[in-house]
Every structure is written in structure tokens, then in C-alpha cells.
Residue frames as a rotation matrix with the C-alpha (Angstrom) as fourth column:
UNK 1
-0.636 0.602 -0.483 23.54
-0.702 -0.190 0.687 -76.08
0.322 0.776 0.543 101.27
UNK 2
-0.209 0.746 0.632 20.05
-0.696 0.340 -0.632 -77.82
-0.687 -0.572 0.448 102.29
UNK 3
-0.945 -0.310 -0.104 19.23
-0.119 0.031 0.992 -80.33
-0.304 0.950 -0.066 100.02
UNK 4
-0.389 0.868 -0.309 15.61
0.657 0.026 -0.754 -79.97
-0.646 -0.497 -0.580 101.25
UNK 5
-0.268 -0.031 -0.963 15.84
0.239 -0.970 -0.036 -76.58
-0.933 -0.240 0.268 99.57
UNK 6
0.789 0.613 -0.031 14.22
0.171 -0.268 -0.948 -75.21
-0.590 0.743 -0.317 96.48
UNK 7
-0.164 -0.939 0.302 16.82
0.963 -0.085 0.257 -75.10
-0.215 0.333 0.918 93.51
UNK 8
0.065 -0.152 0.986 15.27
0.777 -0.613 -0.146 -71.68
0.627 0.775 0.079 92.80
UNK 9
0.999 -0.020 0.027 14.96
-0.033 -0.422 0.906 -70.11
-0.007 -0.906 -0.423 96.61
UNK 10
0.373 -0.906 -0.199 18.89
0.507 0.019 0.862 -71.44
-0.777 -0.422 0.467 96.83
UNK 11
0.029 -0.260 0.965 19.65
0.950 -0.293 -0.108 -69.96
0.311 0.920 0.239 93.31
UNK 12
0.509 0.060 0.859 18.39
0.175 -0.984 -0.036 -66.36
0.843 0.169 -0.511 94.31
UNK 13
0.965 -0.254 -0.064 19.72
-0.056 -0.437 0.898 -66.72
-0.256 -0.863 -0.436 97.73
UNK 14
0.286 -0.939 0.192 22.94
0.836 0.343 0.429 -67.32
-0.469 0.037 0.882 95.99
UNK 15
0.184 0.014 0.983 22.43
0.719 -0.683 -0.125 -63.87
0.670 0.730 -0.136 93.49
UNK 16
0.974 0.116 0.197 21.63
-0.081 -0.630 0.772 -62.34
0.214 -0.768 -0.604 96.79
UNK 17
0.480 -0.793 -0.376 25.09
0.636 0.020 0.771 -63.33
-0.604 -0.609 0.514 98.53
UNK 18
-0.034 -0.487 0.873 26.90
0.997 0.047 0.065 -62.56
-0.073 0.872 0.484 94.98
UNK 19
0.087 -0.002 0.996 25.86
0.257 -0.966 -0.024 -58.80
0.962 0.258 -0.084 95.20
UNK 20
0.923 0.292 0.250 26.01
-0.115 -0.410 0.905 -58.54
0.367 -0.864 -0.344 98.59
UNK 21
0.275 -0.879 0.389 29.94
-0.619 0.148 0.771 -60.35
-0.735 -0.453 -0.504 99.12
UNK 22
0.825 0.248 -0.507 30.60
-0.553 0.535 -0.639 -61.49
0.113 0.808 0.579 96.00
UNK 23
0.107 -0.948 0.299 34.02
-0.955 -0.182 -0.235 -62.90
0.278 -0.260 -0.925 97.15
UNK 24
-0.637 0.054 0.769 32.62
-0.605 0.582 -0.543 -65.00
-0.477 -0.811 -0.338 99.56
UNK 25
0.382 0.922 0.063 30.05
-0.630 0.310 -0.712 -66.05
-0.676 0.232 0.699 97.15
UNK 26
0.407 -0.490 -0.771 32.38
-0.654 0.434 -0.620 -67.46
0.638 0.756 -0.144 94.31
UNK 27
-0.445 -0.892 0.076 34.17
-0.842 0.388 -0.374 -69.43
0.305 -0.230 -0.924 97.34
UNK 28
-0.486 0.313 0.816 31.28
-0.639 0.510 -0.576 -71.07
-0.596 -0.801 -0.048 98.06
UNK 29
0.835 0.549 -0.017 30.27
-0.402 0.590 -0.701 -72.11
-0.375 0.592 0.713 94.87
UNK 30
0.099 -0.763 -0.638 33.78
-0.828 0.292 -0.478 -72.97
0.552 0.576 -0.603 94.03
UNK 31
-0.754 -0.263 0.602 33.87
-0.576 0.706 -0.412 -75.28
-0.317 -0.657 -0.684 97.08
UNK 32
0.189 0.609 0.770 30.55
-0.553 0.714 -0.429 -76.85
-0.811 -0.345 0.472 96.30
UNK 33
0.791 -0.023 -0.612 31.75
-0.551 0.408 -0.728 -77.67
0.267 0.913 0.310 92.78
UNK 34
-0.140 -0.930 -0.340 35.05
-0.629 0.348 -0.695 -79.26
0.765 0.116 -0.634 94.11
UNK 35
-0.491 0.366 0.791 33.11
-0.802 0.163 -0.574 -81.04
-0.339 -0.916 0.214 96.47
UNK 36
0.709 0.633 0.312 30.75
-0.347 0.698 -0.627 -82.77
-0.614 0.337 0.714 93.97
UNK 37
0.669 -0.330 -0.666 34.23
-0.610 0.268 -0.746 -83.41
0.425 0.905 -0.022 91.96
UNK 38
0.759 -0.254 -0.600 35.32
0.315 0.949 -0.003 -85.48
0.570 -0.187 0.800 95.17
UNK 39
-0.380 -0.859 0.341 38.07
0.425 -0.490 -0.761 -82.71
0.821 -0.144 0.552 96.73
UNK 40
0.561 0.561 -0.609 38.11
0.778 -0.107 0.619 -82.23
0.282 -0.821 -0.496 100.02
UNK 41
-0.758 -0.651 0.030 40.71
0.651 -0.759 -0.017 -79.03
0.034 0.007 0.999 99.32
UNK 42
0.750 0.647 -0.139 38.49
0.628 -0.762 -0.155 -75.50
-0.206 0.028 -0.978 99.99
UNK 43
-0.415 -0.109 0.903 39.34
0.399 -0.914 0.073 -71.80
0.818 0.391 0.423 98.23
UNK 44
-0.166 0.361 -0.918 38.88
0.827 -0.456 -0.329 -69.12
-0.537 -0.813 -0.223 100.62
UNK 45
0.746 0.663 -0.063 37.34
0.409 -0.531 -0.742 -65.96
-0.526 0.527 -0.667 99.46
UNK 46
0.378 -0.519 -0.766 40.89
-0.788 -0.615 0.027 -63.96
-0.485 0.594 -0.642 98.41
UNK 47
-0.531 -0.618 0.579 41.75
0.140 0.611 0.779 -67.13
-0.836 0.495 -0.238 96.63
UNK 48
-0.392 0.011 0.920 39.24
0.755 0.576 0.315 -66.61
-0.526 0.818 -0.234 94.20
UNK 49
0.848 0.528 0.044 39.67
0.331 -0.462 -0.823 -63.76
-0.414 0.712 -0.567 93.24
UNK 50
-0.034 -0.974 -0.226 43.24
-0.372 -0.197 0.907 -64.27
-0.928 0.115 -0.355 92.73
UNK 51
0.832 0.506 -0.227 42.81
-0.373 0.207 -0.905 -64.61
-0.410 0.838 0.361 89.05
UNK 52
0.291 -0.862 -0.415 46.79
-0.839 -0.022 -0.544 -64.84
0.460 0.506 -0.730 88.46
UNK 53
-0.443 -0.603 0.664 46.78
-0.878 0.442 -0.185 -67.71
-0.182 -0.664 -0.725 90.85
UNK 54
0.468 0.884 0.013 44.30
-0.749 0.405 -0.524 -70.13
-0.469 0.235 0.851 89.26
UNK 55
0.361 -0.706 -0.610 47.03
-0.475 0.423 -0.772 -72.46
0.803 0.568 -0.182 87.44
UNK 56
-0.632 -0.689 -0.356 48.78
-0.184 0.579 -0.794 -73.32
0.753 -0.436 -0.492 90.72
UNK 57
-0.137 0.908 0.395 45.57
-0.988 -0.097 -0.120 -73.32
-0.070 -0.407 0.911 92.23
UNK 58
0.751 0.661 -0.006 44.19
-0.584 0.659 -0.474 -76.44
-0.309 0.360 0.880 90.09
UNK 59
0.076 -0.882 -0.466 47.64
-0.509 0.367 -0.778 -77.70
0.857 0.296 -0.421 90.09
UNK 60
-0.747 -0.353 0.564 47.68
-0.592 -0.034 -0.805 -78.19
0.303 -0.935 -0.183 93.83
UNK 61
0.683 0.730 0.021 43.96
-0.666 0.634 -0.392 -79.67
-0.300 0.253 0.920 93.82
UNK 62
0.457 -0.330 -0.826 45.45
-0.426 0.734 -0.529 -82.37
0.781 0.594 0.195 91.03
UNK 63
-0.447 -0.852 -0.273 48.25
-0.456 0.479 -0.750 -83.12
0.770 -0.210 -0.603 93.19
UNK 64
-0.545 0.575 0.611 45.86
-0.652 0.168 -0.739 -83.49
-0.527 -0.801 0.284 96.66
UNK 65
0.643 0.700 0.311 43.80
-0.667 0.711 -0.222 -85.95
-0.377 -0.065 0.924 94.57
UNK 66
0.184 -0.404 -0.896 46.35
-0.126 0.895 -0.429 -88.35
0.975 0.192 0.114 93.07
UNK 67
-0.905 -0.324 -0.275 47.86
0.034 0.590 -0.807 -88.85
0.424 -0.740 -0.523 97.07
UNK 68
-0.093 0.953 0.287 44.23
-0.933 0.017 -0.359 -89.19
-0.347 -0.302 0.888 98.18
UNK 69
0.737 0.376 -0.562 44.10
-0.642 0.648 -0.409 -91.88
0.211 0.663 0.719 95.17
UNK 70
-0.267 -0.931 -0.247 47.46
-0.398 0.340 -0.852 -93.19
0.878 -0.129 -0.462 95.96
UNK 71
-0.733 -0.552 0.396 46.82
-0.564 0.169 -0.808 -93.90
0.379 -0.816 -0.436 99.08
UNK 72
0.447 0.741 0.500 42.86
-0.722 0.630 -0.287 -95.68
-0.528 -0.233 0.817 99.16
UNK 73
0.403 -0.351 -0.845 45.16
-0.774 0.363 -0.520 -97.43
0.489 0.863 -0.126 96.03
UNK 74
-0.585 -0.606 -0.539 47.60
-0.282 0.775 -0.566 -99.03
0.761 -0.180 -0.624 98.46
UNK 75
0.016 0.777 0.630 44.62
-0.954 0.200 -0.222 -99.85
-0.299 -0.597 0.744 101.22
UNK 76
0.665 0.601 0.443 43.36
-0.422 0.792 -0.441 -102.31
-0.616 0.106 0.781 98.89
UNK 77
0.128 -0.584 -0.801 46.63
-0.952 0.154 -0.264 -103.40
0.278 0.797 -0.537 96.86
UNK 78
-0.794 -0.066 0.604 46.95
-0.435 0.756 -0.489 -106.45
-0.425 -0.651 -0.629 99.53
UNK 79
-0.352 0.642 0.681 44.12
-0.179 0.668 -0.722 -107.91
-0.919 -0.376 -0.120 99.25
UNK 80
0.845 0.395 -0.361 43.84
-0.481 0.264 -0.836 -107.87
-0.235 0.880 0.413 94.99
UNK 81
0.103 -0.635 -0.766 46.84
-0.863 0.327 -0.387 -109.44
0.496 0.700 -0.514 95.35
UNK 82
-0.665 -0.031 0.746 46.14
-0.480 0.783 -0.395 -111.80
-0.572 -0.621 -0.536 98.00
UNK 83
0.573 0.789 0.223 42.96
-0.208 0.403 -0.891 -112.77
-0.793 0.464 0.396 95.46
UNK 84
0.277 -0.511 -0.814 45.03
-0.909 -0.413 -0.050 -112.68
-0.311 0.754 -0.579 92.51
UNK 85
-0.179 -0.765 -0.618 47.41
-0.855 0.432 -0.288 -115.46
0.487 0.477 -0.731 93.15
């Protein structure tokens, strides 16, 4: 996505994909939303339309951000405890 780009040029080019591969379209707006929520995990196209799979989907996300968090967590645990005390 450009962010140069018109929100309403990228809007229709998105209607456009959506009737044209609508598959592929939903993965890309699912990625860009899990993107702006910080998740560097991606949906390919037959994931979303796996409707019965959406639960362990956003289960699996969850888990990929807490050891993401977990781990920038212990980075800096040293050194708030080296200030601390």
C-alpha cells in the first residue's frame, strides 16, 4: 500500500481486486489490519476463507504476540533492574 495514495483511488482499487480475486483481496486487507495491530504473522488467501478456522487462527496470532512481548520484555529486564536497585 502507497501511503502517497489517494484513500479513495486505493479504496476502489481495493473493490476492484475484491471482485476480481476476492480471496486474495480479504488476505490483504487482513494482513494490513494485523499489521497496524503490530503482528508480523500473515493469512494467505485459503486461510481466509477458512471460516471454520478463524478461532485457532486468532489463537495462534495471540500466542506469536505474547513471545514477541516476552521476549523485547526480557531485553530490557536487566537494565530496570540494574536502575531499580
Amino acid at each position: 500500500m502507497n501511503p502517497s495514495a489517494a484513500l479513495q483511488s486505493t479504496v476502489e482499487d481495493f473493490l476492484d481486486s475484491l471482485k476480481e480475486t476476492p480471496g486474495a483481496a480479504q488476505a490483504e486487507l487482513v494482513n494490513c489490519i494485523l499489521r497496524a495491530c503490530g503482528c508480523n504473522d500473515t493469512v494467505n488467501e485459503d486461510e481466509t476463507v477458512d471460516y471454520d478456522g478463524v478461532v485457532d487462527a486468532l489463537d495462534n496470532f495471540m500466542e506469536a504476540l505474547k513471545q514477541v512481548h516476552l521476549s523485547k520484555t526480557a531485553l530490557f529486564l536487566p537494565n530496570i533492574l540494574h536502575f531499580s536497585g
